[in-house]
C-alpha positions as CSV (number, residue, x, y, z in Angstrom):
1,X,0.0,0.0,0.0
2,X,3.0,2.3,0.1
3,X,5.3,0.9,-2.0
4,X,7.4,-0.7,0.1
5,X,8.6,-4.7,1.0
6,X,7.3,-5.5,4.9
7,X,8.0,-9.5,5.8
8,X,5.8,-10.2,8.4
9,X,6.3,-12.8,11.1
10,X,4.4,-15.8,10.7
11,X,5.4,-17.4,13.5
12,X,4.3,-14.4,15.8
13,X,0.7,-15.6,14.2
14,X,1.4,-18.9,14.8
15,X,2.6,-18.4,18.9
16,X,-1.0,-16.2,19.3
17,X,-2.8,-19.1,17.3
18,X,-1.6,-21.9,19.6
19,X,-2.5,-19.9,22.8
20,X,-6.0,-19.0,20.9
21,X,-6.6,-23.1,20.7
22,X,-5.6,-23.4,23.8
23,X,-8.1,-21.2,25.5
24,X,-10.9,-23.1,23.5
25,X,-9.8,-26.3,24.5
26,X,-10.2,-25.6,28.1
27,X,-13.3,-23.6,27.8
28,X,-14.8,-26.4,25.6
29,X,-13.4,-29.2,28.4
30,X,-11.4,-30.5,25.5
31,X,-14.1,-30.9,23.2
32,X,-11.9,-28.5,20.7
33,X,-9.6,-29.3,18.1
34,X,-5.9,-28.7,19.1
35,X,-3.7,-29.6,16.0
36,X,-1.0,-27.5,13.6
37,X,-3.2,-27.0,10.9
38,X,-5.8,-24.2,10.2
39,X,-7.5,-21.8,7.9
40,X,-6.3,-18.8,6.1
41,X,-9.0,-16.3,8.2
42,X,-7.3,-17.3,11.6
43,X,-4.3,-14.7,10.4
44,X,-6.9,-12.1,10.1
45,X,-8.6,-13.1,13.2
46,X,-4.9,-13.4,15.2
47,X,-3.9,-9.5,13.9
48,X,-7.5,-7.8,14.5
49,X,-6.7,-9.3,18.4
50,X,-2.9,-9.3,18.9
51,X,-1.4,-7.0,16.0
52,X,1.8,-8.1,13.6
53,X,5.4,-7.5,13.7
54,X,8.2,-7.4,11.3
55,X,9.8,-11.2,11.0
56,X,13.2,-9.2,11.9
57,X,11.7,-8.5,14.9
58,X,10.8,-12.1,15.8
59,X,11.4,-15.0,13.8
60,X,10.6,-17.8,16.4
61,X,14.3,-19.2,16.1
62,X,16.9,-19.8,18.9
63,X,20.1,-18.7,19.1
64,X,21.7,-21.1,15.9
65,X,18.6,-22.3,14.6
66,X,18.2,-22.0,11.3
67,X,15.2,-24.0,10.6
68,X,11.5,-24.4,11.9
69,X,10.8,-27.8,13.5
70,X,7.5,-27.8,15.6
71,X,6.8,-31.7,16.3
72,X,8.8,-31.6,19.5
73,X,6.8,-28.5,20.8
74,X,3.5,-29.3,19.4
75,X,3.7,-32.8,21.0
76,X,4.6,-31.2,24.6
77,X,1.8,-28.5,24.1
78,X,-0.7,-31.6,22.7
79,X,0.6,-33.8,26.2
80,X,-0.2,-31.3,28.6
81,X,-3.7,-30.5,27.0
82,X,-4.5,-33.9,27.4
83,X,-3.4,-34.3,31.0
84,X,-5.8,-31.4,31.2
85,X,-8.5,-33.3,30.3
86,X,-7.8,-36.6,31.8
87,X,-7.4,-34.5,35.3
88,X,-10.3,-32.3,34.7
89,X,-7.6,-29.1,34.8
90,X,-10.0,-26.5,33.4
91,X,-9.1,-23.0,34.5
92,X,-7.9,-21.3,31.4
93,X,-5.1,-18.8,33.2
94,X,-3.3,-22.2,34.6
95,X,-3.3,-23.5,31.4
96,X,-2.5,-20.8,28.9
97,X,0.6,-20.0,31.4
98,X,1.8,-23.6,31.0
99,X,0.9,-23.2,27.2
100,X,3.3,-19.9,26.8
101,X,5.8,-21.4,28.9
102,X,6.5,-24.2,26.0
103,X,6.0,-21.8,23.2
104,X,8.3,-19.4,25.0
105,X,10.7,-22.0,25.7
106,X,10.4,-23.6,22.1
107,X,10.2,-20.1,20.0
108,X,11.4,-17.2,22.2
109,X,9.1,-14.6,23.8
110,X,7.1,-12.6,21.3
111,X,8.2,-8.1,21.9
112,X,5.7,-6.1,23.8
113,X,7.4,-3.4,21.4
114,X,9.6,-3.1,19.0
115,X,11.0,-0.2,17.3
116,X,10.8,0.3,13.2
117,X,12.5,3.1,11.6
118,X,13.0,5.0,14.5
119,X,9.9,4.9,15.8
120,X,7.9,2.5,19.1
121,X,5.3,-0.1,18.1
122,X,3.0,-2.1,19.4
123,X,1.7,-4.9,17.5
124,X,-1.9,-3.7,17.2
125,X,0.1,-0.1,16.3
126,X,2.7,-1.3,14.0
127,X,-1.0,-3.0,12.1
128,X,-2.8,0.1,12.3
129,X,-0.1,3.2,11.6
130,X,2.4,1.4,9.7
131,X,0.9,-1.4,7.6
132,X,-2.0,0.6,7.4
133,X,-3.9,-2.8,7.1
134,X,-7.8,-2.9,7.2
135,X,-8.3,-6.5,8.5
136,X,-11.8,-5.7,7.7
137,X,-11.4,-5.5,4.0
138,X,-10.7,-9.0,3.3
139,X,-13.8,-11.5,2.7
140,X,-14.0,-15.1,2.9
141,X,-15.9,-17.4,0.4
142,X,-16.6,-20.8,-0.5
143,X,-18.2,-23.1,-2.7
144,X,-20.4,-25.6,-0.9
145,X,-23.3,-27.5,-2.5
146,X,-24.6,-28.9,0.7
147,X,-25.2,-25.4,2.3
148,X,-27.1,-22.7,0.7
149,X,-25.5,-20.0,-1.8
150,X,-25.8,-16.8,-1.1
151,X,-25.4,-16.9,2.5
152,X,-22.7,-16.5,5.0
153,X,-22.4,-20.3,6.1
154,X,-19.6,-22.4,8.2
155,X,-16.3,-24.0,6.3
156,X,-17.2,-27.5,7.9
157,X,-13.7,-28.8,8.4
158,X,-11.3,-29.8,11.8
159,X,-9.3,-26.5,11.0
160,X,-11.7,-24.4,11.2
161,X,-12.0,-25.0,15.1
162,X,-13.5,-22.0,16.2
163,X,-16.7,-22.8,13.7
164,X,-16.3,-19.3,11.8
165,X,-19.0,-19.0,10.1
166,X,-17.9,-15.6,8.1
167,X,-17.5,-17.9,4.8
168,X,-20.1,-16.1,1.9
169,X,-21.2,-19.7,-0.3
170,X,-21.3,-19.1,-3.5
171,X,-21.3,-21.4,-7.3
172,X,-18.1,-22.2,-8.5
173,X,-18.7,-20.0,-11.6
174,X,-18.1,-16.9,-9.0
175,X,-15.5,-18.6,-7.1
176,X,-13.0,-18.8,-10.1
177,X,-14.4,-14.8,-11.3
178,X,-13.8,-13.5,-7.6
179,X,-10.0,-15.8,-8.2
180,X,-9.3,-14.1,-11.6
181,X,-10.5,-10.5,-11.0
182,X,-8.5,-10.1,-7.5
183,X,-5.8,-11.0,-9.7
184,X,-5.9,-9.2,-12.6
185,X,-6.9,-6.2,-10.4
186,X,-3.3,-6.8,-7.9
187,X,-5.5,-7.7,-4.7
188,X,-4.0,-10.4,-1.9
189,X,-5.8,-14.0,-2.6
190,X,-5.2,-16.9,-0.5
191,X,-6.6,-20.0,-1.8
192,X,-6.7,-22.7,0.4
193,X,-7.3,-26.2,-0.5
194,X,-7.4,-29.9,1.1
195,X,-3.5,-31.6,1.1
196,X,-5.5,-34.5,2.9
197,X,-7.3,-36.1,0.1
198,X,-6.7,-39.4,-1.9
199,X,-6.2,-37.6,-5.6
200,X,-4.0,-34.8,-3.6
201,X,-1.5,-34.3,-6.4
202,X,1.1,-31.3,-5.3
């Protein structure tokens, strides 16, 4: 939007995300999915509540890492949420403590502030002044033919854990014109699509 190259930090999104899932699982007593995978909305839904930072500014690597490897971290976070549930442990501060104590551990702490061209941020600041993002400018849609079109429905899949139901349904036909138009007009598109399938072919 101003002509400049800003890398974001996914795994700022990704720290917020797990403590997100977290908070559901214990308020749902565990009846909430807690896995690695999501949607492409829950980046949307992670800035509008925690902000964004520059990935110079966190990167989630320790001191000579050089590569992301979550299956150590994800399996001690997935343990402890299911000694939560096995014990009946459902008070949310106890656990989201424990939660950012792994992620802290595994990833580093995420800043409070940071400073960008001279000048403090906040995450929700750095969103609003800098970036200049509207989070609210971005739409979600889908083609389903077992839910009504025209409507704002629910993407009916594990990753969509908190059952957002912001999806517009719509034919195919204006799937792939809404897919060629953002393009041909420069506008961000995320597509997401099922890597779980039989006839997945990458």
């Amino acid at each position: 939007m101003h002509n400049e190259k800003v890398k974001l930090s996914e795994m700022f999104t990704s720290y917020w995300e797990y403590v997100e899932k977290a908070k559901r699982f214990i308020s749902e007593k565990g009846n909430s999915f807690f896995g690695e995978g999501n949607e492409a909305n829950a980046v949307a839904r992670i800035y509008k509540t925690y902000g964004v930072v520059p990935e110079n500014v966190y990167n989630g690597f320790l001191p000579g890492q050089k590569h992301h490897d979550h299956s150590a971290m994800f399996s001690e976070m997935e343990n402890y949420q299911k000694s939560c549930n096995q014990n009946y442990m459902w008070k949310e501060e106890e656990a989201v403590e424990n939660i950012m104590a792994i992620l802290n551990h595994c990833m580093g702490e995420p800043p409070a502030t940071f400073t960008v061209e001279g000048k403090t941020y906040i995450p929700k600041s750095y969103l609003k002044d800098y970036l200049k993002l509207n989070i609210d400018d971005y739409v979600d849609i889908l083609s389903y033919v077992q839910q009504p079109y025209w409507q704002q429905v629910e993407y009916e899949v594990t990753d969509n854990w908190w059952h957002n139901k912001d999806y517009y349904n719509v034919p195919l036909d204006e799937i792939m014109n809404a897919i060629k138009t953002a393009i041909k007009s420069g506008y961000t598109l995320a597509i997401g699509g099922d890597v779980s399938e039989p006839g997945y072919d990458s």
